[in-house]
C-alpha positions in Angstrom: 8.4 7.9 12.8 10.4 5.8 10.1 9.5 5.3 6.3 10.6 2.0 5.0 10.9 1.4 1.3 10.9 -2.2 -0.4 11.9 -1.9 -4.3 11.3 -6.0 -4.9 8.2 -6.4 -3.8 5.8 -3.2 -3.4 2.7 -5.3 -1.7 5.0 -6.9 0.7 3.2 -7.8 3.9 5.7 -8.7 7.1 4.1 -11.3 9.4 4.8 -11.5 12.9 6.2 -15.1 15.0 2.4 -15.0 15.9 1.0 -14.7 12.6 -0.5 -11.0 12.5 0.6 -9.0 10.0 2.6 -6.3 11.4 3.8 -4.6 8.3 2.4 -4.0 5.0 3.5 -1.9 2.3 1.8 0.2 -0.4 3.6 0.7 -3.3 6.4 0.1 -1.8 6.8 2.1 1.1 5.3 1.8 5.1 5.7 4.3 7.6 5.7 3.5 11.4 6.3 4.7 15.1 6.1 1.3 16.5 10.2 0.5 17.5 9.3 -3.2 17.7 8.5 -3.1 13.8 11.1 -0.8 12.8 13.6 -3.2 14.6 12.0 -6.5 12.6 12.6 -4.1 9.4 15.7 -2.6 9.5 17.1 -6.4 10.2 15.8 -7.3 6.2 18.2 -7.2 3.2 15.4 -6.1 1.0 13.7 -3.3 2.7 15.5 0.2 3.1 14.9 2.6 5.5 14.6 6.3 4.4 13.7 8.5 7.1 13.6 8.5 10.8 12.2 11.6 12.5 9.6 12.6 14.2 7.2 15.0 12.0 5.1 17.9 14.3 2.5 16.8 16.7 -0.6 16.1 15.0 0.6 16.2 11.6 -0.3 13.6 9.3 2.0 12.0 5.9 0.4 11.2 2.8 2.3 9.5 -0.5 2.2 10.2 -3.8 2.9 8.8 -7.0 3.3 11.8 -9.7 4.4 12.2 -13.1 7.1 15.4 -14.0 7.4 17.6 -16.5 11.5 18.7 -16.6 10.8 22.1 -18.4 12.8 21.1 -21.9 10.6 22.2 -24.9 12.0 19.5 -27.3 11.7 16.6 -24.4 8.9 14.1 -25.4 7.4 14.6 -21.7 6.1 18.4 -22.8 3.8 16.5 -25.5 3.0 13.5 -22.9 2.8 12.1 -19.3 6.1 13.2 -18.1 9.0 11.7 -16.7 8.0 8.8 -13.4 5.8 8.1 -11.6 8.1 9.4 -8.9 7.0 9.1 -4.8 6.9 12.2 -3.1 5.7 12.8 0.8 3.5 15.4 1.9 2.7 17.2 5.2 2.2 20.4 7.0 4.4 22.3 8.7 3.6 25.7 10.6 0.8 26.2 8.1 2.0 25.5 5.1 2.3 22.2 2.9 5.6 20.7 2.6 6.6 18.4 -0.1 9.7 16.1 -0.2 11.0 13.7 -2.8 11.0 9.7 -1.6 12.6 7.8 -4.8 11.1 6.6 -7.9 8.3 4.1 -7.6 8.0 0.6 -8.2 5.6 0.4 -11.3 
């Protein structure tokens, strides 16, 4: 499994010689299995690649964009939003949900 990242354009879609669209990214990032794709990828400028592993059988990946708090009482994130959005990943692992930071998103 590989995660690929693309700061300059979050919505990117990659089209194949063929036409179909064999890449398309949400806010920024795409995840994939398919070595085809992550070869087409890895060959463009624009788009990083983050991670390559393989996660446990049947577990499943999902993004998120979240807003953090860094703990200072005087900061003006403890009276707002917070600090972000940031991207994080999330899956299980042996039971228990894992959580990993990704970057900051693309807003």
């Amino acid at each position: 499994m590989a995660i690929f990242k693309c700061e300059q354009y979050p919505y990117l879609r990659v089209i194949g010689r063929d036409g179909t669209v064999i890449a398309q990214f949400r806010d920024g990032l795409f995840e994939t299995s398919d070595a085809s794709v992550i070869a087409v990828l890895s060959q463009r400028e624009y788009i990083t690649l983050l991670d390559e592993g393989e996660p446990a059988p049947g577990s499943r990946r999902t993004f998120r964009r979240e807003f953090v708090k860094c703990g200072k009482p005087n900061c003006q994130c403890a009276r707002g939003q917070g600090h972000g959005p940031y991207v994080y990943v999330y899956w299980r692992e042996n039971g228990r949900v894992r959580k990993r930071y990704i970057g900051r998103a693309v807003t």
